[in-house]
N, C-alpha and C positions, 0 to 999 in steps of 0.2 A: 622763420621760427616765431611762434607764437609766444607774444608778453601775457601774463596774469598777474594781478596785486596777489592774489590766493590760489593754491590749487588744495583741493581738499580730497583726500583719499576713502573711499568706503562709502557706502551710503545709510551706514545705520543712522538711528534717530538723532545721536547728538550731534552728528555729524550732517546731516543734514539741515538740522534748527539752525549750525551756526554759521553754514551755508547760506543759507536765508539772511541770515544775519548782519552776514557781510556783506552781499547783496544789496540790503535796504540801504545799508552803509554807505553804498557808493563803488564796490570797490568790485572790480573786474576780477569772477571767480570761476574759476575750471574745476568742475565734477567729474571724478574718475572713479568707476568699480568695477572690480575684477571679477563676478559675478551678475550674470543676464537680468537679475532679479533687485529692487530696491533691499534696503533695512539690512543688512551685514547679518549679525551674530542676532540678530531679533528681527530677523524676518516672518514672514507671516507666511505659512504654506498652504499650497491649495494646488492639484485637488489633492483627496485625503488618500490615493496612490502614491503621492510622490512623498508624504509623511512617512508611510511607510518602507518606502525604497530608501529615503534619510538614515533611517535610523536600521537599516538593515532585517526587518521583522519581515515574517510573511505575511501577505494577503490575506484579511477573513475570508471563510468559505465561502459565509453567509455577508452579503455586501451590508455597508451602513450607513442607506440610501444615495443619492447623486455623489459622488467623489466629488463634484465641484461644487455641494453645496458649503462644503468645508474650508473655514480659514482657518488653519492652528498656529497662534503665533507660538515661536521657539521661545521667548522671553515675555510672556504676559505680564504686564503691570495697570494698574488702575490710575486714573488722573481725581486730585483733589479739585471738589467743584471750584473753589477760590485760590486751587495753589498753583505754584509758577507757571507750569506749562498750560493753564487753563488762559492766564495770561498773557504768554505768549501767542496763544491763538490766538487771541480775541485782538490782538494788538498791532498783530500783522494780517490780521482778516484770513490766516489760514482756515479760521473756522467755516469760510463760503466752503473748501468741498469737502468738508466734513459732517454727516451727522453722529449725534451723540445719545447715549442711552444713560439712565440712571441705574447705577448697579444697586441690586435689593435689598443689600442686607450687610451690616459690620458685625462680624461676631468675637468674641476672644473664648481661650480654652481654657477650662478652670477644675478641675480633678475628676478628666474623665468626659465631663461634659460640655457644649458649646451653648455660651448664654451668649446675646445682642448685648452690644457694648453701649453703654449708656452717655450719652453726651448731653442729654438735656435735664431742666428738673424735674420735669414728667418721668423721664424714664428713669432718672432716678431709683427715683420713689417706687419705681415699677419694677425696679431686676430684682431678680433674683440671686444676684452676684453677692448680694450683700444683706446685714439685718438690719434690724430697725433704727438700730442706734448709727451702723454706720450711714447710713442714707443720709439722717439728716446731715451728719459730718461731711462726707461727701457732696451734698446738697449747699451745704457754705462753701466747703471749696469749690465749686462752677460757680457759683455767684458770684465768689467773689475777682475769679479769674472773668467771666462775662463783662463786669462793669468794669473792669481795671484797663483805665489807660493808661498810656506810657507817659501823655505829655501833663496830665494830670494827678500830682502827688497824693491829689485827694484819698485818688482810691488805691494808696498804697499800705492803707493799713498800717501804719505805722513802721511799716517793713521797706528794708534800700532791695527793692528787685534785682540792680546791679551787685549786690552782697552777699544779701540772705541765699541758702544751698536750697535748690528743691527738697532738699531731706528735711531740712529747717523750718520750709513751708507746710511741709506735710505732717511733723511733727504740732506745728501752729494749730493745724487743725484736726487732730490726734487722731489720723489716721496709720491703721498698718498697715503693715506688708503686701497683704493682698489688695484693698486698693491701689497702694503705690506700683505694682504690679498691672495691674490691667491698664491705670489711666497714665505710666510711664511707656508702654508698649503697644497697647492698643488704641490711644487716642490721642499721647505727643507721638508717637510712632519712633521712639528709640530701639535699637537694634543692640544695647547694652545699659548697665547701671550705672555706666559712668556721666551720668547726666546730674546724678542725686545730689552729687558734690561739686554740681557749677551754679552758677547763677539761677535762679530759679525763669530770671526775665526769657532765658530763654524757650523752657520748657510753657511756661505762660502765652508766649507767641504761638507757639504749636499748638496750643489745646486751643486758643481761638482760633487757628485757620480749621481745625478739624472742626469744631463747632458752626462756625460761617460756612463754610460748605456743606455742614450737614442739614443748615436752615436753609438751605436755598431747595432742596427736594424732597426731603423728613425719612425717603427712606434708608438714606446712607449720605457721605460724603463723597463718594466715588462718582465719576463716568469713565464711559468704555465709547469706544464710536463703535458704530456699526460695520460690517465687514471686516474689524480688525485692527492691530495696530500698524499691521503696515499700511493703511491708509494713510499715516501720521507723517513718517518721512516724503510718501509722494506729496502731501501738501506744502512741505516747506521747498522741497524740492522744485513747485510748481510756481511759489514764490522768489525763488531765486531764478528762473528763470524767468517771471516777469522782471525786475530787474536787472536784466541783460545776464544772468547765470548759464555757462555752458556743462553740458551733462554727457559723458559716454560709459556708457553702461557694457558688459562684456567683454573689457578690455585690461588688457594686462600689464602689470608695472615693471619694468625690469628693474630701475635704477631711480634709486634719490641720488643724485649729483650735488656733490657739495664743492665749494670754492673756499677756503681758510676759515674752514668749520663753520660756514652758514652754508643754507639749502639754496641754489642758485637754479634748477631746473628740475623738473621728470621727465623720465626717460622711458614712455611707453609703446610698444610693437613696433621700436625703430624709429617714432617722431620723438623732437626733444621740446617739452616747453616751459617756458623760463615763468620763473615766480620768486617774488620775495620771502611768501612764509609758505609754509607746508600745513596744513590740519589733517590729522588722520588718526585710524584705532591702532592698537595694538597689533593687530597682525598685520601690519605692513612694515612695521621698525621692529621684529623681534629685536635687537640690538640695542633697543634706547626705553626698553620696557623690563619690570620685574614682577614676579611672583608672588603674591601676597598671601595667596590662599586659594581654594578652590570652591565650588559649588553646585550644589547636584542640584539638579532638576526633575522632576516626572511629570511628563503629559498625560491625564488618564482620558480616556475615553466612556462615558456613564449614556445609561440610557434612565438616568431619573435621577433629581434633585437631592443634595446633601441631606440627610437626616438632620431635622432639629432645627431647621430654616427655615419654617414655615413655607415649603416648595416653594422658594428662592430661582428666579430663572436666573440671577446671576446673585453671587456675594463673596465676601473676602474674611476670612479666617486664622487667627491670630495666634499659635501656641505660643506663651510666652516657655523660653527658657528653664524657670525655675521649674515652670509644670512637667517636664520632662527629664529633668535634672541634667541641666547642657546650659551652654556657653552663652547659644546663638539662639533666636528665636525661628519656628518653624512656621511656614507662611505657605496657606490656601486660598486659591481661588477657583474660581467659577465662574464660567458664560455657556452662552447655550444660543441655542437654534433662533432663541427672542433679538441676538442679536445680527444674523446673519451669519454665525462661522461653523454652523452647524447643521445637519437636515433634521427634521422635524421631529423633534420629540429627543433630541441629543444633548449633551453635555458637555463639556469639556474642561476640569479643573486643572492644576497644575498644582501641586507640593513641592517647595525650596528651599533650602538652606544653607549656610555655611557649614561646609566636611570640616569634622572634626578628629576623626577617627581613620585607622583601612578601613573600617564598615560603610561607606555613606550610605547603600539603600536600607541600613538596617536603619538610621540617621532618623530617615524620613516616614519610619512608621507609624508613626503616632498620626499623622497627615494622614496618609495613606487610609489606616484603618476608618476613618471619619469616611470616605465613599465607596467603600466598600455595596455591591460589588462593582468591579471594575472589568470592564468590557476588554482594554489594550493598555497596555502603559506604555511608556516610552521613555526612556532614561539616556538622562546626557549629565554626564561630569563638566566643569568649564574653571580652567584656570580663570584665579581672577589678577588680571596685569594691571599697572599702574606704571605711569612715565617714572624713570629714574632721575629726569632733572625739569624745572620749569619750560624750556624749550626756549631762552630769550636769547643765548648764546646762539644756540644753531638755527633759529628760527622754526625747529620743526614742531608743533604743540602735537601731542596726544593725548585722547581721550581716556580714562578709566574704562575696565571690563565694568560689565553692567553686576551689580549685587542680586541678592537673595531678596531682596524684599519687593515685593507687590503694588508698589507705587511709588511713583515717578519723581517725590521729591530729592532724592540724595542724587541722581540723574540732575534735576535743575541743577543743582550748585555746581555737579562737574563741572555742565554747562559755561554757568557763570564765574568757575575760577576759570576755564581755558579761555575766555572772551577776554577775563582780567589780564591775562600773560601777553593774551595777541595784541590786545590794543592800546595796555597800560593803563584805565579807567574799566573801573564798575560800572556792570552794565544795570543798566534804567530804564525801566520802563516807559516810561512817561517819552525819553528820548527816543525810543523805538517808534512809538506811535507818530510822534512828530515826524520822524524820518519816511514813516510811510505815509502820512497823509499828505507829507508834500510832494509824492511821487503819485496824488492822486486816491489816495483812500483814507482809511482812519476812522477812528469814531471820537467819539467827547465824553468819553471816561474820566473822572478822575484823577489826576497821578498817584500810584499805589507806593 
């Protein structure tokens, strides 16, 4: 019978990263998926046949070019140039078998129409989102969020960061609603208002990391790799196996085996193999997961670039909430043939949100209508589960369902609470690199 410090179930992305993870770590880890294919519930499909057969649609008449030149991830999301998962690449050298594209364009939705989200004071100055007067209002606040550090009171304005409400900030610098609105959803990227009334320091770290990534390329803060996002799991995956990580793919779980309420083995196609902790998604512990809410999805299929994007070969798109009078905000993206998951001259967006209602595809029309016309759609509903308890009794940690939103940081922090449960310390960047470079790689970054 075979020992593992970890056996980790599924191969989606978080589950793969923390793979890797434990790997640099040291620690002897068993990869197991019930599925022939990497990345679980956000895999990335190809060719554009087998999209098809997924989701039960028939066959165009008319083909839409090579079926293999198509990668359609099931869960598309964008990476912030400077936010966590950009760091964990770079940190674990996953980025060697990765290349990356800057995606083209940030935009938010403001009555009707899509304007570019402004993060600089050029752009400022330059949207159209706003008048004269608020520009320069809004032109104080990026300043003075730009020059404000943490460990310098200087540039606190006379205001306790740890105190003051972002409503408090905003009001400081007599801004309304409709700023508060774009620059709370479109460039701290809240997924509600209840930010307004916490510490402002937070929302302050967000609009720097948004703004630092958006100075690293000028056309967005985003990248996308090439070929997809399921290239993302196979590269941690390919790091956990340099650090002695074992992987069987197509293989089936019958049995989590517990001993007086800890996980002591799995029990897959009749072998049994023993482990201390278990990592895995939700759909392998129906029984230790809950229902929080759901999520619709639409793949569309375009044979030309979003209106009002200045033909955009990729960009990401913002309805906040209020603009459509709902809860949740509605979130578009876009990539195309420039990055490899398309044939030439293709599209492919995707419209998201948290269900609110029986209706969800009526939900997502406000989205929708923005690419109009639309060649295929493809629509998936997705419970979204969450662990019902930490995992420290039974040893077994679960992942959260992946959210509605378009980019990968609320994904980092899973990441980073499930890391916190498994090994009792916060995880650190700075300790990762170190971990890998004395197994022979690394670079001399800074610690972040």
């Amino acid at each position: 019978m075979q020992e593992f410090d970890i056996i980790v179930l599924g191969t989606g992305l978080k589950e793969c990263i923390l793979s890797g993870l434990m790997s640099v770590g040291g620690k002897k880890v068993l990869h197991i998926d019930r599925n022939p294919y990497y990345g679980g519930e956000s895999a990335s499909i190809s060719p554009l046949e087998e999209l098809y057969r997924r989701f039960q649609v028939p066959c165009p008449a008319k083909p839409m070019g090579r079926g293999r030149d198509w990668n359609v991830d099931l869960i598309p999301k964008f990476l912030l140039a400077s936010g966590q998962l950009v760091k964990m690449l770079v940190y674990t050298e996953v980025t060697r078998y990765l290349d990356f594209k800057v995606v083209e364009g940030s935009y938010v939705y403001r009555a009707g129409k899509v304007h570019k989200v402004p993060s600089t004071e050029a752009e400022a100055l330059a949207s159209d989102l706003m008048g004269m007067f608020d520009k320069r209002r809004f032109r104080k606040l990026l300043l003075f969020i730009l020059n404000f550090e943490e460990r310098d009171p200087r540039t606190y304005q006379d205001m306790d960061p740890n105190r003051t409400s972002m409503r408090e900030l905003f009001r400081h610098f007599d801004l309304g609603p409709d700023i508060m609105e774009f620059t709370g959803h479109a460039l701290a990227l809240y997924r509600s208002d209840d930010y307004l009334d916490q510490p402002c320091i937070q929302t302050i770290r967000r609009i720097k990391l948004y703004s630092e990534s958006m100075a690293r390329y000028n056309f967005s803060p985003y990248l996308y790799p090439l070929y997809g996002l399921g290239e993302l799991p196979q590269g941690f995956a390919r790091l956990s196996a340099v650090h002695g990580g074992s992987y069987m793919l197509n293989r089936g779980v019958e049995e989590i085996v517990m001993d007086k309420g800890k996980v002591v083995a799995v029990k897959s196609e009749g072998a049994l193999f023993r482990c201390k902790q278990l990592i895995c998604d939700p759909s392998y512990v129906p029984n230790r997961v809950k229902k929080v809410g759901r999520v619709i999805r639409v793949i569309c299929l375009l044979n030309h670039p979003i209106k009002n994007t200045h033909d955009a070969n990729s960009c990401q798109i913002i309805i906040p909430q209020t603009q459509v009078h709902r809860k949740s905000d509605i979130y578009v993206c876009m990539v195309s043939y420039a990055h490899n998951v398309a044939s030439e001259g293709m599209y492919i967006a995707m419209v998201s949100t948290t269900v609110e209602t029986s209706n969800p595809e009526k939900e997502v029309q406000p989205g929708l209508e923005l690419l109009e016309p639309i060649q295929q759609k493809f629509v998936s509903i997705s419970n979204m589960m969450v662990p019902i308890d930490d995992g420290r009794n039974s040893q077994i940690f679960v992942s959260r369902s992946y959210d509605a939103t378009t980019h990968f940081e609320t994904e980092c922090e899973d990441i980073k609470d499930v890391y916190r449960r498994i090994t009792g310390s916060e995880f650190i960047f700075g300790d990762l690199r170190r971990n890998c470079s004395s197994s022979g790689g690394g670079d001399d970054d800074d610690d972040d």
